[in-house]
C-alpha positions as CSV (number, residue, x, y, z in Angstrom):
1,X,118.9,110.5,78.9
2,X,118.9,108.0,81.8
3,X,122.0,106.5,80.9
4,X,124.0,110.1,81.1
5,X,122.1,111.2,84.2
6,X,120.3,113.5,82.4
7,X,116.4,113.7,82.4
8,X,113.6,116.2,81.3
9,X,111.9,118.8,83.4
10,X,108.1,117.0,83.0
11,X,109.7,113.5,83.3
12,X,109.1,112.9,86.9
13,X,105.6,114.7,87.3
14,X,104.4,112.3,84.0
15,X,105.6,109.3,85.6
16,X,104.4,110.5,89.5
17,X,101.0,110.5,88.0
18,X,100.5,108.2,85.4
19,X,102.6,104.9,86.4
20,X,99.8,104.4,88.5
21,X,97.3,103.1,85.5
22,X,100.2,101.5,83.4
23,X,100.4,98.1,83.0
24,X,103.8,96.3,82.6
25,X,105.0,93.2,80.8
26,X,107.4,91.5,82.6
27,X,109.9,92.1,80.3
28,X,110.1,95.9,80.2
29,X,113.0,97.6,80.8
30,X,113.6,100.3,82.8
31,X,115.2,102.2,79.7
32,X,111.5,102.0,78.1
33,X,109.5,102.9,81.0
34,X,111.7,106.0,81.1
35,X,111.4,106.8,77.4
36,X,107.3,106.6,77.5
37,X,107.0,108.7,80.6
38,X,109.2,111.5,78.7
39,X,107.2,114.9,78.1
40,X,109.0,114.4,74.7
41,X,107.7,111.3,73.5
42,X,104.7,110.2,75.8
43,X,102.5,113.1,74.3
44,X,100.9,110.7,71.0
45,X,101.2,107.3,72.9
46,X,98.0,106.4,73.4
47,X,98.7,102.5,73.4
48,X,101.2,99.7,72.4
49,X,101.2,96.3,71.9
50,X,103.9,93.1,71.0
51,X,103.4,93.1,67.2
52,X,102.1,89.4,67.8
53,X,99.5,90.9,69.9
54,X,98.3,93.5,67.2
55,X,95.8,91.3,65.5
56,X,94.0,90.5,68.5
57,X,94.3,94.0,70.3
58,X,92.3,95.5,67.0
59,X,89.7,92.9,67.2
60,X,89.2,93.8,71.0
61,X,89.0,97.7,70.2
62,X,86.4,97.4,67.4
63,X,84.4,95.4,69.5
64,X,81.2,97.5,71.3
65,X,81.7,98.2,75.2
């Protein structure tokens, strides 16, 4: 992938109009962004979270709007 030079046809177009409503930690890298942005992965992710995080990230979504 990035590393070779080498990236997908949809790749840019997913990250041209998504990145916009992503929100970063400050510890992602640049090999990650890439990968979730990838027509070939980014299709099922609809959310992640730091393990850590899980517990309360459930709680959150359960919870009515």
């Amino acid at each position: 992938m990035r590393a070779c030079g080498l990236y997908t046809g949809g790749l840019k177009a997913n990250r041209d109009f998504a990145e916009c409503v992503v929100a970063w930690g400050d510890n992602v890298a640049e090999e990650l962004k890439t990968i979730l942005f990838d027509p070939q992965t980014a299709g099922g992710l609809l959310i992640a979270a730091a393990a850590e995080e899980s517990e309360k990230l459930r709680h959150e979504l359960d919870e009515p709007a």
